[in-house]
N, C-alpha and C positions, 0 to 999 in steps of 0.2 A: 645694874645689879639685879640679879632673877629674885622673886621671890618663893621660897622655898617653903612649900604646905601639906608636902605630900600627896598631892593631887595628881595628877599626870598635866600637861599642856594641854593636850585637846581635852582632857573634862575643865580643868576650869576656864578653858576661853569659850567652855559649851555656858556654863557657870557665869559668867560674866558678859554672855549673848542676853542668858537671860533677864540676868537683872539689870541689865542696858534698856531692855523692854519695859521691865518695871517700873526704872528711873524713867522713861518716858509717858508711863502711865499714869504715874505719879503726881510727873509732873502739867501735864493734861486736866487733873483732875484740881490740884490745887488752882490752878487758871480759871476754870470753873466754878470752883467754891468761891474762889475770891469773885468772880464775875456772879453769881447769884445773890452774893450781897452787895456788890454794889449797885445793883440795877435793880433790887426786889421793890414793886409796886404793890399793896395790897394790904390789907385788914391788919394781918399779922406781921406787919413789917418789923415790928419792933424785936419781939422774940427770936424770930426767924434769922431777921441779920445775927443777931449774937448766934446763933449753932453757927449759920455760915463762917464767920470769921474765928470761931473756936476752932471749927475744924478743918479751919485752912492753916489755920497754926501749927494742929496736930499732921498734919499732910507735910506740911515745908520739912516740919522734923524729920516727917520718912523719908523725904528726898533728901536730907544730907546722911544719915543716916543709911543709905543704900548706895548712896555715890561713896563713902567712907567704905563700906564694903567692898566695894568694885576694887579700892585703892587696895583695900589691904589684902585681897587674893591676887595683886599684881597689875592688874591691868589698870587701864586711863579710863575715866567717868564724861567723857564727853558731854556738853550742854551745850546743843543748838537748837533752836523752832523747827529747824527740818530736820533733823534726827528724831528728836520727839515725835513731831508727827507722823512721820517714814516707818516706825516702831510703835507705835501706841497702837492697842485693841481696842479704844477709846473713841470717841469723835466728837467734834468739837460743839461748843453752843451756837443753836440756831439765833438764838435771840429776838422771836419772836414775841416770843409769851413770857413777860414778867414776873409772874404770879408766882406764890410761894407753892404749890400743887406741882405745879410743872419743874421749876428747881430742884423740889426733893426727890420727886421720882425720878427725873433726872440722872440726879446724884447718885440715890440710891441706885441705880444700875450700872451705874461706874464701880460704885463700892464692890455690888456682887461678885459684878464680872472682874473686878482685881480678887479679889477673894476665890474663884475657883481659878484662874491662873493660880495665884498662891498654893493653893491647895494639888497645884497639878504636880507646881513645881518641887513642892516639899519631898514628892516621893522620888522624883526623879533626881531629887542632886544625891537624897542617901543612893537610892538602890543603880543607879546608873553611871552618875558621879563622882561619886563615893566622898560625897563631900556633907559629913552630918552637923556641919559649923553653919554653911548658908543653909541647909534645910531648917536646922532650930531658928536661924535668922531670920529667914521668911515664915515659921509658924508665929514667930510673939508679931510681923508687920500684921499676919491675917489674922489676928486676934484684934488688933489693934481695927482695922477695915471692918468686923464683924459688927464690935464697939459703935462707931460711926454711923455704920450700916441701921444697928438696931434705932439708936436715935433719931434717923430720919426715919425709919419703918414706923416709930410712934408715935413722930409729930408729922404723918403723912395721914396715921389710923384717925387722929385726933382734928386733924383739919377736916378730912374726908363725913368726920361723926355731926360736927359745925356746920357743916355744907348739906348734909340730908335733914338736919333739925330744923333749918331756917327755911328750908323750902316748902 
């Protein structure tokens, strides 16, 4: 059975490329977060792990929450390690360096960089795709990523203010 959205075919399997990318970016990122706190070594362990695992929580949600999307403009949400990767704008932890500094900035470059994809994509599914259901869908994910984003941006300001006073 088709699913009928008023879209054309080729805009929403443009539509569903993209957020095939997302869902891989997504999910890149939650691997990530969860991997930042499991491996954090450092002063602020204790703090740091709870955002990490808070906002691997809030990450799993956008991943089902975007694969539910995929579903219900018709298409199949695919989940493998090599499709994610193959698609993700993301790349993976080096795993060198433990430290909560390296984690968030990290992170926080993941956030951003999903964040102006987001931002790219919101205009392009109205004005190109004509699809103003996943554009609003992907404005509340990049609200949500901004969210994230600013919490790491403060407990990045506020380790970085620890680090110049103790020296």
């Amino acid at each position: 059975m088709t699913t009928e959205t008023g879209i054309t075919e080729n805009n929403s399997q443009a539509v569903a490329n993209d957020l095939l990318r997302l869902l891989a970016d997504e999910n890149v990122l939650y691997i990530k977060t969860r991997n930042a706190g499991w491996n954090l070594e450092d002063a602020s362990f204790y703090d740091k792990e709870r955002i990490f695992v808070d906002q691997a929580v809030e990450v799993n949600e956008i991943i089902d929450k975007v694969a539910r999307r995929i579903r219900a403009i018709g298409h199949y949400a695919f989940a493998t390690l090599e499709s994610f990767l193959a698609l993700t704008h993301l790349s993976e932890t080096k795993g060198d360096q433990n430290d909560s500094q390296t984690y968030l900035k990290d992170l926080l470059a993941d956030h951003d960089s999903i964040i102006i994809h987001c931002r790219e994509d919101i205009h392009r599914f109205t004005n190109q795709y004509k699809d103003a259901g996943t554009s609003d869908f992907i404005a509340a994910i990049m609200e949500q990523h901004e969210n994230m984003a600013w919490t790491l941006r403060a407990h990045l300001k506020g380790l970085q203010h620890v680090i110049v006073t103790n020296d």
